[in-house]
N, C-alpha and C positions, 0 to 999 in steps of 0.2 A: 504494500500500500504506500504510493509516496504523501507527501504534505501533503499537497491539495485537498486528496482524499481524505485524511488524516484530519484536517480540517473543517470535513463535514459532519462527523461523528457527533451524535446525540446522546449527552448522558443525561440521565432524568433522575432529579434527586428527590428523597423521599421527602415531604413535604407535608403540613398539616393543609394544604389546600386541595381543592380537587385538581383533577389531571390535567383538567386545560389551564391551569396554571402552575404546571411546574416549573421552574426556573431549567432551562436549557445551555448550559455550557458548550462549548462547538470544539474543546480538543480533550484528549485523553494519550500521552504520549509514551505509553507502556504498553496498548495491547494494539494487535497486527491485523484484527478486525472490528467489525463493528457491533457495539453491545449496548443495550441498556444496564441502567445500574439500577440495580435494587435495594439501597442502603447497603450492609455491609453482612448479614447475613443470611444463610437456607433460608432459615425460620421468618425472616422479614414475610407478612402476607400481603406485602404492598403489590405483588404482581398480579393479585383479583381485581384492582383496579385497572391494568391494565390491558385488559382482554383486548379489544380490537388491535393491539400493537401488531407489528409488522417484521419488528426487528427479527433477526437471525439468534440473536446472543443474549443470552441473559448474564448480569456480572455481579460477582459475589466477594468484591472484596479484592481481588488480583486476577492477573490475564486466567493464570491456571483454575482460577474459580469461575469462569466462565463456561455457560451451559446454554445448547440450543433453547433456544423462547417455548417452544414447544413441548418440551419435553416439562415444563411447567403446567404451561394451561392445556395439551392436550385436544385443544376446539379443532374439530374437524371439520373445516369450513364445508369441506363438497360432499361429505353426508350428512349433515343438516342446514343445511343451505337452504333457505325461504320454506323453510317448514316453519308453522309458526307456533310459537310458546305454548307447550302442554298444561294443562288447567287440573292445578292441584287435586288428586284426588284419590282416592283407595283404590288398591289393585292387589291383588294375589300372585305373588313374585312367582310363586312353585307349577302357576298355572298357565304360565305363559310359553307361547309354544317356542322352543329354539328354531330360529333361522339355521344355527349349522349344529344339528345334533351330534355330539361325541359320539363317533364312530368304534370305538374300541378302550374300554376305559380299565387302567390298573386298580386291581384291586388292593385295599389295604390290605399290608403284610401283617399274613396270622401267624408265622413260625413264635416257636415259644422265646422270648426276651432273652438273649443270654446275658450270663453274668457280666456284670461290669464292677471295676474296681473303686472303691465307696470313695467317694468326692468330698464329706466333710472330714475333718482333723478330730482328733480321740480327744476330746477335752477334758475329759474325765470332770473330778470333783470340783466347781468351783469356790473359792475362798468366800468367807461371809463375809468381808470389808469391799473385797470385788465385786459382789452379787448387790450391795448396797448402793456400792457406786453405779453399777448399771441401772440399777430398778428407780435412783433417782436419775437419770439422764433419759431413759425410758420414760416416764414418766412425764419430764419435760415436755421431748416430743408429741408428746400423746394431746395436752395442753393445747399445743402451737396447734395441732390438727383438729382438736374438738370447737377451740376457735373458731378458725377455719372455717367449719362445717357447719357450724352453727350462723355466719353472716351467711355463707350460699344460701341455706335453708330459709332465712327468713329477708335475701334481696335477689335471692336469683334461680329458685329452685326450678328445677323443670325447664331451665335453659342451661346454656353449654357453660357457660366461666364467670364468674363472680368479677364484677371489679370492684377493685380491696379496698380501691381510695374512694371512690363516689358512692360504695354500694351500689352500682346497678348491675346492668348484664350483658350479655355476648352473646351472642351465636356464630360458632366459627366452625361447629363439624358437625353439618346436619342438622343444629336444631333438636340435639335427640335427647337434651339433660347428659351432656359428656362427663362431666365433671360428678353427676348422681352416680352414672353407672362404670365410671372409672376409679372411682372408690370403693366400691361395694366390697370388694373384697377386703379392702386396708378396714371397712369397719368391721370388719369378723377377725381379723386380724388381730385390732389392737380391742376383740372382747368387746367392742360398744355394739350387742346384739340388737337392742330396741332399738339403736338406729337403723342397723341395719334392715330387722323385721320392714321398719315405717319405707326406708330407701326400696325394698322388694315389692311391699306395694303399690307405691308412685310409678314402681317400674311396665306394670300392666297398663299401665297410662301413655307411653312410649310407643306413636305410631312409624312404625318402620315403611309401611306403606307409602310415602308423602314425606315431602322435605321442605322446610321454608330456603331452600338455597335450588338452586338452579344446578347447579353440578356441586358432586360432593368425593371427598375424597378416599378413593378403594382405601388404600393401605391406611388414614387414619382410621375409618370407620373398623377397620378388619382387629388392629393393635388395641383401639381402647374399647370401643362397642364388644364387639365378637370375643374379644380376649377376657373383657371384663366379665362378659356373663358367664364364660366357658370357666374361669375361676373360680368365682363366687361361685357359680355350681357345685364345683369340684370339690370345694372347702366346707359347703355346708348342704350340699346334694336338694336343693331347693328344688323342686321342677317344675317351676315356672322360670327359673332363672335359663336353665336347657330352653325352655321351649322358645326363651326370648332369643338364645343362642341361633336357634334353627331358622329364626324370623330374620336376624341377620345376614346368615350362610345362604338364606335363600334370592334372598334382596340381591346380595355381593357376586354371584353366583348367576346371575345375569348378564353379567360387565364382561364374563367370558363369551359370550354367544357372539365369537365374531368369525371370520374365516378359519382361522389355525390357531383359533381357543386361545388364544395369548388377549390377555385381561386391556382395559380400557380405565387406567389407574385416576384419571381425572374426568369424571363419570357424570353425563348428564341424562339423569336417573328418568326424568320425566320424559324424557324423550323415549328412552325404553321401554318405560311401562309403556306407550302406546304403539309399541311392536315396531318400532323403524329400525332398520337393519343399522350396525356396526362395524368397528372396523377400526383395530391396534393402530396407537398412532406409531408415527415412524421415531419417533423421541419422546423416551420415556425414562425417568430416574430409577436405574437399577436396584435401587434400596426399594423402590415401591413396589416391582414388578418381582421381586427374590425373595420378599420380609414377608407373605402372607401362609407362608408353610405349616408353623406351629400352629397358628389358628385351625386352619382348613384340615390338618392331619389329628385335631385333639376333637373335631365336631365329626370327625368322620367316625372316631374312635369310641366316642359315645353313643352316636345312633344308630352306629353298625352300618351307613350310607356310605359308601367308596367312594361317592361323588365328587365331595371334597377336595377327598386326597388325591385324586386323578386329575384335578384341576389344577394344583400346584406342582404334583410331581411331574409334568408335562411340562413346566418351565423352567423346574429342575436337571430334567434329561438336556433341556438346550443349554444349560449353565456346563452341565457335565462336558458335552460333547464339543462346547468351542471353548473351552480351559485354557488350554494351550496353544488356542488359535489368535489370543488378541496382541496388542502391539506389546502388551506386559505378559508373556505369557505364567500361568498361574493366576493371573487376576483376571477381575472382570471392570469394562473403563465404567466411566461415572452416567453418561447416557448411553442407552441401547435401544436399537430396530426392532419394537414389537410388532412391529407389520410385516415384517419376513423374516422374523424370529432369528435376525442378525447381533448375537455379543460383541462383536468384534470389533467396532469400526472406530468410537471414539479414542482420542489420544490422554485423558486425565484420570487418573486412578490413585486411591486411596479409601484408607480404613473410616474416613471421617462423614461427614456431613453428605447426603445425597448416595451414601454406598455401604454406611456402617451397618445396620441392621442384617444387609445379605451376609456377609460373613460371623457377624454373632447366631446367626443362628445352624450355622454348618453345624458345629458342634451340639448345641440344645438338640438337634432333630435327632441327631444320632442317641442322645437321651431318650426323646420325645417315641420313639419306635424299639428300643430296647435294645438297640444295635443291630436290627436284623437287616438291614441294608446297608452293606458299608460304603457306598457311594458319600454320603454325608461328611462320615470319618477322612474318605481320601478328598474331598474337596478343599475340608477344613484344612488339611496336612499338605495339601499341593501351596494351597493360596497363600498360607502364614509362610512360607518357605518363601517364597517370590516377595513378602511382605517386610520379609526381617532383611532381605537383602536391599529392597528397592525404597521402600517406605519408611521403615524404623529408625529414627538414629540415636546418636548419643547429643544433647546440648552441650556447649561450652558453659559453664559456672564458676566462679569463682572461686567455690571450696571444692571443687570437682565431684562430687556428689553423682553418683552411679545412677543416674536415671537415665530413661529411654523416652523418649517421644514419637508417637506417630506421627508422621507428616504428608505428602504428598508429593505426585507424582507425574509429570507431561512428560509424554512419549511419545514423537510422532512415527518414528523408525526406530529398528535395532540400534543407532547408532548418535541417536541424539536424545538421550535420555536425561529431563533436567529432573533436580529433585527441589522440591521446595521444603523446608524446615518451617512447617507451619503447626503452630498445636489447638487444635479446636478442643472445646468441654466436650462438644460430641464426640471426641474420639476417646475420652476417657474411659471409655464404658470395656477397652481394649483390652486393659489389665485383668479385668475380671473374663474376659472370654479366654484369654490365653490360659488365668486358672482353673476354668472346667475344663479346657482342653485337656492341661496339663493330664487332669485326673483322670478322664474318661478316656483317654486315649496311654496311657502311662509314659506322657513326655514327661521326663524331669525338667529337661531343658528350657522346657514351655513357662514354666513355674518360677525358673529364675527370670524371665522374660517379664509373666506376670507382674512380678515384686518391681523390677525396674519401672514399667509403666506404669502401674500405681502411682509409686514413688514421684514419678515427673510430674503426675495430676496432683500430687500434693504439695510438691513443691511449688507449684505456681500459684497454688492458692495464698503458700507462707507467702512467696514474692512482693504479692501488692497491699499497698496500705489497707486493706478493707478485711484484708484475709479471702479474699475471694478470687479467684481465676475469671477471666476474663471469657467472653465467647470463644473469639482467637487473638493469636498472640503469634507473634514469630521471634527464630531465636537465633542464633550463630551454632551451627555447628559440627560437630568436630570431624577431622577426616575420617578417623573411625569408630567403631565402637568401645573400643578399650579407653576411651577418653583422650583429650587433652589439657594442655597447662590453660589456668586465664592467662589470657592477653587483653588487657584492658583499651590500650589502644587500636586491636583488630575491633574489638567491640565498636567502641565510637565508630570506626570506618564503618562499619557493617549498618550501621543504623543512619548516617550522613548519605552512602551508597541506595540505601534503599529509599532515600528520599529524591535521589537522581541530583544528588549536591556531591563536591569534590572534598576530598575529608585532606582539605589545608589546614595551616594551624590555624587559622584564627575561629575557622567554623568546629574548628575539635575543640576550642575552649567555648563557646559558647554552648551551652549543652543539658535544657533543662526541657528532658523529653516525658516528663512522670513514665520513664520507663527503668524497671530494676534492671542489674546488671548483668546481661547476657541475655534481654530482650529486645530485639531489635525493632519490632514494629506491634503495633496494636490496632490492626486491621476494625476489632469491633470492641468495642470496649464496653457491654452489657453484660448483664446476668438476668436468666429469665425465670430463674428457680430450676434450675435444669438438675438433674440428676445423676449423671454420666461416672461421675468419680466419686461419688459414695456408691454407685453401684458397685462398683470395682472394689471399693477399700470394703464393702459388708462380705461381697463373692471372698475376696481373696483372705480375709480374716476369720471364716468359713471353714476353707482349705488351707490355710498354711497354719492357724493360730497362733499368728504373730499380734503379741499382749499388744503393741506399739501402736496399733494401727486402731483401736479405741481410744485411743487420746487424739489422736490426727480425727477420726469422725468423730468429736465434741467439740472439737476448734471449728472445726466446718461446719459445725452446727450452730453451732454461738454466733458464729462470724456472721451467718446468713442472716440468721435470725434477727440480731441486733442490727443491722442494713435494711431490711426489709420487710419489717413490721408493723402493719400499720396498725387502726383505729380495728379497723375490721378483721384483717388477714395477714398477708402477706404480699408485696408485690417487684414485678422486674425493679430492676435498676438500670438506668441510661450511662453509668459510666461508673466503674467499680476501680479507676485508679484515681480519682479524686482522694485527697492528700487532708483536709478538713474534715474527715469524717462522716459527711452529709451527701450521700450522694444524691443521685435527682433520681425520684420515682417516678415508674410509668405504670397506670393504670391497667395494667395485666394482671391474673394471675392464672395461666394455661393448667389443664387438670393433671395434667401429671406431676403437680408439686405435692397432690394430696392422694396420687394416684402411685407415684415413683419415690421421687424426694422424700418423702415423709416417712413413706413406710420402709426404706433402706434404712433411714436413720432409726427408724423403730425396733427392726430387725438387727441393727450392728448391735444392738444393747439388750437384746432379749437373750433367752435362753436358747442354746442354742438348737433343741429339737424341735423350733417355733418354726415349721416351715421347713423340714431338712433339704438339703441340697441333694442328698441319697433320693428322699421322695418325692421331690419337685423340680421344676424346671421352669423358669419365668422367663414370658417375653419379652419384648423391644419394650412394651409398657407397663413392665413392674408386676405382670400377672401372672400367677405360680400354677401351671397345670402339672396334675400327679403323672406321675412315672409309670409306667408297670410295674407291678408289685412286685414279680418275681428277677426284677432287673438285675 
């Protein structure tokens, strides 16, 4: 692209206005095409605003964060093109005839479970000064949550998210009470039954049929809807809670009827119900299109219907079969061809944002079926091998401090492989998969992996004045994994370089970037209540029973807490390295803080056969389905 063109470029900054007045900048002189910006993270949902866009690119922070437009919204212009708006109403998902009937469907595997080798740590007897100190920190928790629960109930019950500072509400998935039935479980969890009983009956209230959104999202609804109920099921065998399960499964289960049964992850539901044919878009976010497995294979596993499980394992067999066909081979890139069920074509890959969930669940499925398909096992063991070589690395720090970070990865050929050192909260969720792995697979090596990236998610939280980790952050470093010395002044460079400034003296002495030392850039400077690295430090404290890692989940607990507490709840934070103490809240607060978030912290501090890791397996959203018993 030269100037000229380069100077056409539209970037559209997030804005409290509407879209015909976004403020318009006409250069961006670090990426080679052309993108919209969508603030500075995945999570940003400023691109529903943007439906009619046109662009190619969507951007997320760096060139390498850039993802076709598409593969967000999904709109398939030339099949629903001057069809006009479906008029909300009830339909029977199960009744609806498929345009491309499954021709030949796998059944779920009935072999008997084999042995696997037990995943939590022998804790034996614990001390009564230690039992004390948990049951109050437990307890704390439980507090922050019953809070919580109690402002949604009485300003936003029966809608999807609470906002913590006005008291009012949201609706952001569906419409469906997200936030009711993404709890459900954490309230049998932490023993608060009456609520839960009152939460099961509001749930018959939950019309799956109809949506107040126009299009709504497969993989969210699948992870907290589907997940949630398949849970709460599982935990207190409700059956109403199954049957809400199957109202889901049947809904979701739809979004496949297209040519070659590959799903329609950004789904305009009403259109369907009124039978117009579909059709996979050609960009699609791999996490969306790989993450619905443990749902679809635990509803299949309940009502004895293979359906399910023939719908995901179908997506599966394409994961298997182009492994080693893309430009990273062992990985899968960040967008994929659901339209001609092409893995291969994209250049960006990594364990974080837009791709983590397909790889945490290699290993859970291989739980999740008892190990009687080892396809799972070797995907998960192909991909981290290509993962530790291309993606993981070691930070440059000051005390040299043995941590690892996931980062990311642009390949366009074998032979131009750049690596970015970026560390997202989403990818903290890493540590904790490498420790089931470890176990259920009998990698040792896995384990010491584990403990490192933990480590890195906690270090970054000590890092900044708030005690809190940032969304992302980038870092320097080292050439290899065994570590390097600080160099303080590689540092400055690295952080002057990434601002496209010449690291002379006079711009190395001038140098107050609220950045700690061996961060180089703070692409997003939020906290959204996210979860990712107390999942990891509860998993990995689980399996290793490292004492150490209880005191690190009370700091993160405290830290949060005290930053983000309001009158009501809980809420985001717009910038978590402000230096004053105060940072600025934003009227969020997404269900997974009372769905994920909460109940990690509730479980690092419980007992530990509260939920065992032996007899459960939780998904992308905190939801624990049982195992086979004779696993």
């Amino acid at each position: 692209m030269d100037q000229g063109e380069r100077k056409k470029i539209n970037i559209l900054r997030r804005s409290s206005t509407p879209f015909q007045s976004y403020a318009k900048p006409t250069l961006h002189s670090i990426c080679d095409f052309p993108f919209y910006r969508l603030g500075s993270c995945a999570a940003d949902p400023i691109y529903e605003t943007l439906a009619t866009s046109k662009s190619k690119v969507v951007f997320f922070g760096s060139c390498d964060m850039a993802v076709p437009w598409q593969a967000l919204t999904n709109r398939r212009a030339r099949n629903f093109s001057g069809i006009p708006k479906a008029k909300h109403g009830s339909v029977h998902w199960e009744k609806i005839p498929p345009k491309y009937p499954v021709e030949t469907m796998t059944p779920l595997p009935t072999g008997a479970p084999r042995r696997m080798p037990p995943v939590q740590y022998d804790f034996g007897i614990e001390k009564a000064e230690d039992a004390t100190k948990s049951e109050e920190r437990r307890n704390e928790v439980k507090r922050v949550f019953e809070k919580c629960w109690s402002s949604y109930k009485k300003h936003a019950w029966m809608k999807d998210e609470l906002t913590p500072i006005t008291g009012g509400y949201k609706n952001t998935f569906g419409g469906w009470a997200a936030t009711l039935v993404d709890s459900l479980d954490t309230l049998w969890i932490m023993n608060m039954k009456e609520e839960f009983y009152e939460a099961v009956e509001a749930v018959g209230k939950i019309d799956f049929t109809t949506s107040v959104m126009d299009e709504v999202n497969v993989f969210e609804t699948t992870i907290r809807y589907l997940g949630g109920f398949l849970a709460a099921y599982d935990l207190s065998g409700e059956q109403a809670l199954r049957q809400k399960a199957i109202e889901v499964g049947e809904m979701i289960y739809v979004a496949f009827d297209t040519p070659n049964r590959m799903p329609i992850t950004r789904w305009q539901l009403h259109l369907a119900a009124k039978g117009y044919r579909q059709e996979a878009p050609e960009h699609i976010l791999v996490a969306e299109i790989g993450s619905l497995t443990m749902e679809f294979t635990r509803l299949s596993q309940i009502t004895g219907d293979s359906k399910w499980y023939d719908a995901t394992h179908r997506i599966m067999k394409a994961f298997d079969k182009q492994q080693d066909e893309t430009k990273l081979p062992g990985m899968w890139p960040v967008t994929v061809n659901a339209r001609d069920a092409d893995f291969t074509q994209d250049t960006w890959f990594t364990l974080s944002a837009m791709a983590d969930s397909l790889y945490e669940y290699l290993p859970k499925m291989h739980a999740l079926l008892g190990g009687v398909d080892d396809m799972y096992a070797r995907l998960y063991e192909r991909s981290m091998s290509t993962a530790l070589e291309s993606i993981i690395f070691r930070p440059m720090v000051p005390e040299k401090d043995d941590i690892l970070i996931a980062g990311n990865a642009r390949v366009r050929n074998p032979t131009s492989e750049k690596h970015e050192p970026q560390n997202q909260h989403l990818a903290c969720y890493a540590g904790g998969m490498f420790a089931l792995g470890a176990k259920l697979l009998s990698r040792a090596d896995h384990l010491q992996i584990a403990n490192k990236l933990t480590d890195g998610c906690i270090y970054s939280y000590r890092a900044f004045p708030l005690g809190i980790m940032p969304e992302i952050v980038e870092m320097v470093p080292c050439p290899t994994k065994d570590g390097c010395d600080w160099n303080e002044t590689a540092w400055r460079a690295a952080v002057l370089e990434s601002e496209g400034r010449e690291p002379t003296e006079s711009n190395m002495k001038v140098f107050d970037k609220r950045l700690p030392p061996g961060f180089v850039r703070i692409p997003d400077r939020r906290y959204i209540l996210r979860p990712e690295a107390i999942e990891s430090v509860f998993v990995l404290y689980r399996v290793s029973g490292r004492q150490d890692l209880l005191d690190s989940a009370w700091d993160m607990f405290t830290a949060i807490n005290n930053a983000t507490e309001t009158e009501l709840a809980n809420s985001a934070l717009a910038d978590v390295t402000v230096t004053d103490g105060k940072p600025r809240r934003q009227d969020s607060m997404e269900s997974f803080w009372t769905a994920e978030t909460l109940k990690y912290f509730y479980l690092v501090f419980s007992e530990t056969d509260l939920v065992s890791l032996d007899e459960w397996v939780f998904n992308t959203e905190a939801h624990p389905f049982r195992r086979p018993e004779n696993a």
